[in-house]
C-alpha positions, 0 to 999 in steps of 0.5 A: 470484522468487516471492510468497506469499500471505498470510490477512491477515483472521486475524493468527495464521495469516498470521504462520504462513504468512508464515514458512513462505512465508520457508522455502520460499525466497520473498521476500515476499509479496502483499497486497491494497490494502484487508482486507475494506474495512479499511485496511492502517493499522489497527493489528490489522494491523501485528503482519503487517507487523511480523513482515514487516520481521523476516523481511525479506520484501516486501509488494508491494501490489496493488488489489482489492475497490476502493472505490465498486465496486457504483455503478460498474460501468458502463464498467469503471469500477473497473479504471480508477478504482478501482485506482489510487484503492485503491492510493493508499488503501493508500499514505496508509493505511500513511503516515498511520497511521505504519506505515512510520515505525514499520517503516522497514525494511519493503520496500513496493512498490505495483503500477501505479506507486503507482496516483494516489499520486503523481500526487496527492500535491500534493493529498495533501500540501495536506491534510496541511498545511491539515487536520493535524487530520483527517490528521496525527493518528497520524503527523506527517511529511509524505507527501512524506518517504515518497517513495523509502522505498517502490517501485512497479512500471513499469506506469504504460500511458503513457511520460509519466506513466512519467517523472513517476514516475521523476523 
């Protein structure tokens, strides 16, 4: 099944062509984790997603341009830390900014099984409740809620942490 691509940086122009990407017979399109170091919750964006869950095309979301990227070249360091952190970034950004509240019929899947999301979302969901001042500020439900309202792929390189994901 193929996906497109989409010029996220231009909201018009992404729109267009998410339409004729729905025309051509793809079904959704891939995105990445961040928008030139903007976050995928920032409200400039949500016209794409809107029209998104319109045309009931999916958004798989993958990491790139990762966070702390210059200061960690070393060791390979952003493939290994950065993705799963971008992916989890990209996760929180969409929750806590009440998009997916917003568009509960967009269908998200955030590649390598939700990057630290999930394996972190017991610190997510502390700060959610200890700082709701700081995290809860556009959207009040708990990330937990959110669980099994997106998808994630199985590429997780470790069966463990494959069944964590699927429990």
């Amino acid at each position: 099944i193929g996906l497109g691509t989409i010029p996220m940086q231009d909201v018009d122009t992404a729109i267009q062509e998410l339409r004729r990407c729905k025309e051509i017979g793809l079904v959704g399109v891939q995105i990445g984790s961040n928008i030139n170091d903007k976050n995928l919750g920032e409200p400039e964006f949500y016209p794409i997603f809107e029209a998104m869950a319109e045309l009931d095309m999916a958004v798989m979301i993958h990491p790139w341009q990762m966070m702390g990227e210059d200061s960690m070249r070393k060791y390979w360091l952003p493939w290994l830390v950065g993705m799963p952190a971008e992916t989890s970034r990209a996760a929180c950004s969409m929750i806590f900014s009440g998009l997916l509240e917003k568009l509960p019929n967009l269908r998200v899947c955030f590649s390598h099984a939700g990057g630290s999301f999930l394996p972190t979302l017991g610190r997510v969901e502390h700060g959610f409740n200890c700082r709701p001042d700081l995290v809860a500020i556009d959207n009040a439900i708990n990330p937990r809620e959110y669980v099994g309202k997106f998808w994630v792929d199985s590429i997780t390189h470790d069966i463990d942490l494959l069944k964590y994901i699927l429990n």
